[in-house]
C-alpha positions, 0 to 999 in steps of 0.5 A: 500500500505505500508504494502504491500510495507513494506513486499516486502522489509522485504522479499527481505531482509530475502531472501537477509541474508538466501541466503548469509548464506547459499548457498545450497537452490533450485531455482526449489522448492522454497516452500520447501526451503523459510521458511528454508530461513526465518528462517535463515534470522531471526536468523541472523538478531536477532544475528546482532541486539543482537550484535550491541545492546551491544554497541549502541541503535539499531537507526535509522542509524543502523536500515536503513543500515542494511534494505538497505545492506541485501534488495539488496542482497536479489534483488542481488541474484535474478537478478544474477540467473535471477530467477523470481521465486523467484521474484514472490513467494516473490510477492506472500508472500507479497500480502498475508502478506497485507491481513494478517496484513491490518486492523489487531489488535496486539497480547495481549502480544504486548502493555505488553512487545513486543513492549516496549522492542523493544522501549527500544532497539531502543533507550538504548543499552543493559540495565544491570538488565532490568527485575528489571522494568518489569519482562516480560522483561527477557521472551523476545524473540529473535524475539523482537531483529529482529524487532528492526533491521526492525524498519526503519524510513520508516513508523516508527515504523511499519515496523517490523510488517511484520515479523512474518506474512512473517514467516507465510505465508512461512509455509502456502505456504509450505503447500499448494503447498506440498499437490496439488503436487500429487508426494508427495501424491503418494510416501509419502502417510503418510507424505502427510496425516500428512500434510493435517491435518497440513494444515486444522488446520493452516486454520481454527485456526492460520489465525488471524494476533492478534493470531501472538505472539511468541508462534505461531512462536514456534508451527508452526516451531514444525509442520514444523520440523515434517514434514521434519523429517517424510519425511526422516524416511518414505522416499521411494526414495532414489535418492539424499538422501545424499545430502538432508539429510546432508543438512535438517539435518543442516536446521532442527537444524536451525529451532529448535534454532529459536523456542528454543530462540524464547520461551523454551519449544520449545527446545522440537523440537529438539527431532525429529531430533536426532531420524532422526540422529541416524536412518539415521547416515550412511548418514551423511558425515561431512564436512568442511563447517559444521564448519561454520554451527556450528560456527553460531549457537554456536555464536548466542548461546552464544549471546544470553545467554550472552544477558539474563544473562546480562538483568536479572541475568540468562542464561534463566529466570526464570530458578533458577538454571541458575541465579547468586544472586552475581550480583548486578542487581540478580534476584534470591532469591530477594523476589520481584516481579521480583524474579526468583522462584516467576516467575517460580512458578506465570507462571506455576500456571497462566498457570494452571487456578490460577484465577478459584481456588475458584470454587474448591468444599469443598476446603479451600482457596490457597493463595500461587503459590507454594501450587496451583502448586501441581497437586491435586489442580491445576487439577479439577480447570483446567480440569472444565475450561481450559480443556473445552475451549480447547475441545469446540474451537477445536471441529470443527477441531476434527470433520474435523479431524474424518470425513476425516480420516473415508473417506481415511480409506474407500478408503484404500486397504491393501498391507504389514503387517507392525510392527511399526519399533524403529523410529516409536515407538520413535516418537510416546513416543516423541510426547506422552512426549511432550505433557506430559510436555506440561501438566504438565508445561504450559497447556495453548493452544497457549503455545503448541497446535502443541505437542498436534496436533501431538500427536493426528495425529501421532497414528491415521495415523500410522495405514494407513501406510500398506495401498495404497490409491485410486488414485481417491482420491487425486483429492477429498483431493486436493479439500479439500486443495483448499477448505480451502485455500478459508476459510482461505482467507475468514476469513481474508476479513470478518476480514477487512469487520468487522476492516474497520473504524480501522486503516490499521496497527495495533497499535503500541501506546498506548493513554496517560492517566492520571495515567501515569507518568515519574519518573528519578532516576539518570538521569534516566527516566522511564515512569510508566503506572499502569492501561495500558500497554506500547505499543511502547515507546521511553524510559524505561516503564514498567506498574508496579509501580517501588520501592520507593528504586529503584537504577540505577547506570552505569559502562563505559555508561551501565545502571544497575538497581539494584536488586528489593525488592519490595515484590508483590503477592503470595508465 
């Protein structure tokens, strides 16, 4: 019941801030618009929480007006436009949300450095040089921040644990009332089929709750922006197109800098939307209200830069060029273990299978990152391991995949012969380059398995597009849809049957153990945990064991840790 009860007033508050924000929404298609809403109700409250943040701990006080003045707004909307709509999907994303989460484990990557960031900014207002302690702290997502604003004395600290899934199910829920809609499978045929596949590989690959870190939130608003994106290019009723397009075009960009704050390589996202731009830049009508759109989003950019910049020394870490070494609290070129160029190349070379590189045959040993990077040693270690696992945990979805496309192309008729036109070509080269960079940077799955998807679906379903479809056929995919609506639910209780014994929120604290320690310099106190991690913790902690030489010093209450080195790890 708190989880459920959690997720109906994190909803009515995300509900409350994207309406206030942005006034343009549908009452009549809440599916297509609610995770437009999420979204921006996300970015505004990391924004609030950033900003606040910059002078006060984001405290109990704060955490508690805000979840109160943005909830009844959310309630006040709905009661003004007697929508019970809205009231009932909100409902609906709420019950789902409770499956998801009840008797649920966290993401890996929440006991590392999610949860004790948030702790940090609970308690600290903005620590200058943050990463200095935990070099994860400078990967942090701006998500982190919106979940400190959630974190409400009510169920504390749990409350923010909704959020994500709550983002989740609003993309589910898009889907599947999109693909039982038989207008969209008859007017928009090869967007419908995009979707399908969308929407059996969210099903069967993204249903666990422990799945839900910050890369999920990045490949499904990837997956979500393509498929607004393709619907405009491959639109064929052009009734109200200008009033749609001027204000998806806004939303979309809106998407694409939640997903780019929320981890860089997302910033790929963007890609679709400046080909949707230019091929239907006619449309657009620019309007005073697009300086206010455009205020927000410069805003919340610059805050959040400014964020990064003040807690490691750079724009965005670890991207060298964007750090500054005449800071005191640099992390540039500090040859520690938080140091900028060591992280960059330590990230790519985990990425690439950096533990297996001593099953390479008649090879000498690498004992640095930066000579592992080179692609002539990295991939045969990567394709024998990597490349495999990747292969055999999505063999069952390729074969789903392969078998329905052979059933839509054995209930096709031809009715054009069509040439792929410059927008389908450019999307293709997208998708293909996306992909690429993916490779070649991080090719780790859960890093951008919405590139891959796409680049996979993109050329297969191009070649229907001169084709019209057997309307017999849409009950037999709206069979399937349900189908797998089932299996994802499945899943789900079969998680809960197996978690019964288990706690019903996933935990957020970590048992204390006898390596753990507190140390206090000036003032100062850092709780050290060398053979765990944080998870959720009231004051500064961090798993690595601080420098003997570590220097913490404060200007006007701020507190600045000073630049790290202490050398650790390979070069």
């Amino acid at each position: 019941m708190e989880i459920l009860i959690s997720s109906l007033i994190n909803c009515f508050s995300l509900f409350g801030i994207g309406k206030f924000f942005f006034h343009s929404f549908d009452e009549k298609i809440l599916y297509k618009e609610f995770p437009f809403i999420i979204v921006i109700g996300l970015l505004i409250s990391s924004f609030i929480s950033i900003f606040l943040n910059f002078f006060f701990p984001i405290d109990y006080l704060i955490t508690s007006v805000f979840l109160i003045v943005s909830s009844s707004i959310g309630i006040f909307y709905i009661f003004r436009d007697k929508s019970i709509n809205s009231f009932l999907y909100i409902c609906l994303i709420s019950l789902i949300v409770f499956i998801l989460v009840f008797k649920s484990t966290n993401v890996v990557d929440f006991g590392l450095y999610h949860a004790p960031y948030i702790g940090i900014i609970n308690s600290e207002k903005i620590v200058i040089g943050l990463t200095n302690i935990h070099f994860r702290f400078g990967y942090s997502s701006i998500i982190q921040n919106a979940m400190a604003i959630y974190n409400v004395p009510l169920y504390f600290p749990k409350n923010y644990l909704t959020l994500t899934p709550i983002f989740f199910t609003s993309i589910f829920l898009y889907y599947f009332f999109n693909l039982l809609n038989r207008i969209n499978f008859k007017e928009l045929a090869f967007v419908y089929f995009f979707n399908f596949f969308i929407f059996i590989f969210i099903c069967i690959k993204v249903y666990r709750y422990n799945d839900f870190g910050n890369d999920m939130m990045g490949n499904l608003i990837v997956f979500f922006i393509w498929s607004n994106v393709l619907k405009f290019i491959f639109y064929r009723n052009k009734k109200n197109f200008d009033y749609d397009y001027n204000k998806i075009l806004i939303l979309l960009i809106f998407c694409s800098i939640l997903a780019s704050f929320n981890k860089l390589q997302f910033i790929l996202s963007v890609l679709p939307i400046i080909i949707l731009f230019i091929k239907n830049f006619k449309f657009f009508n620019f309007k005073k209200k697009h300086f206010y759109y455009a205020s927000i989003i410069l805003i919340i950019s610059i805050l959040f830069f400014i964020r990064n910049y003040l807690i490691s020394g750079c724009l965005q870490y670890p991207v060298t060029f964007t750090c500054s070494e005449q800071i005191i609290w640099s992390t540039k070129n500090t040859k520690s273990i938080t140091d900028t160029y060591y992280n960059y190349q330590k990230g790519q070379a985990w990425a690439k299978d950096w533990p297996n590189r001593i099953k390479r045959d008649n090879e000498n040993q690498i004992y640095t990152y930066e000579e592992y990077n080179k692609i002539q040693n990295w991939f045969p270690v990567w394709i024998n391991n990597h490349f495999k696992r990747i292969v055999e945990k999505n063999l069952i979805y390729l074969c789903i995949l392969i078998l329905l496309f052979f059933y839509l192309t054995k209930n096709k008729k031809k009715i054009l012969d069509y040439k792929y036109r410059w927008t389908e070509k450019s999307l293709l080269i997208i998708s293909f380059f996306c992909t690429t960079i993916w490779f070649l940077q991080f090719p780790v799955f859960r890093y951008g398995y919405s590139f891959i998807i796409i680049s996979i679906l993109l050329p297969l379903l191009l070649n229907l597009k001169n084709y019209a479809f057997e309307k017999k056929i849409f009950k037999s995919l709206k069979m399937t849809v349900i189908l797998f609506s089932l299996v994802f639910f499945l899943l789900n209780f079969n998680k809960i049957y197996k978690n019964f014994d288990k706690p019903n929120w996933p935990n957020v604290f970590q048992e204390t153990t006898n390596d753990d320690y507190i140390i206090t310099v000036n003032n100062k106190k850092i709780k050290v945990t060398t053979k765990d991690v944080c998870f959720y913790e009231k004051i500064i902690c961090t798993n690595f064991i601080p420098p003997k030489n570590l220097k913490i010093t404060y200007f006007k209450n701020y507190t600045i840790i000073n630049s790290n080195f202490q050398y650790h790890g390979a070069w």
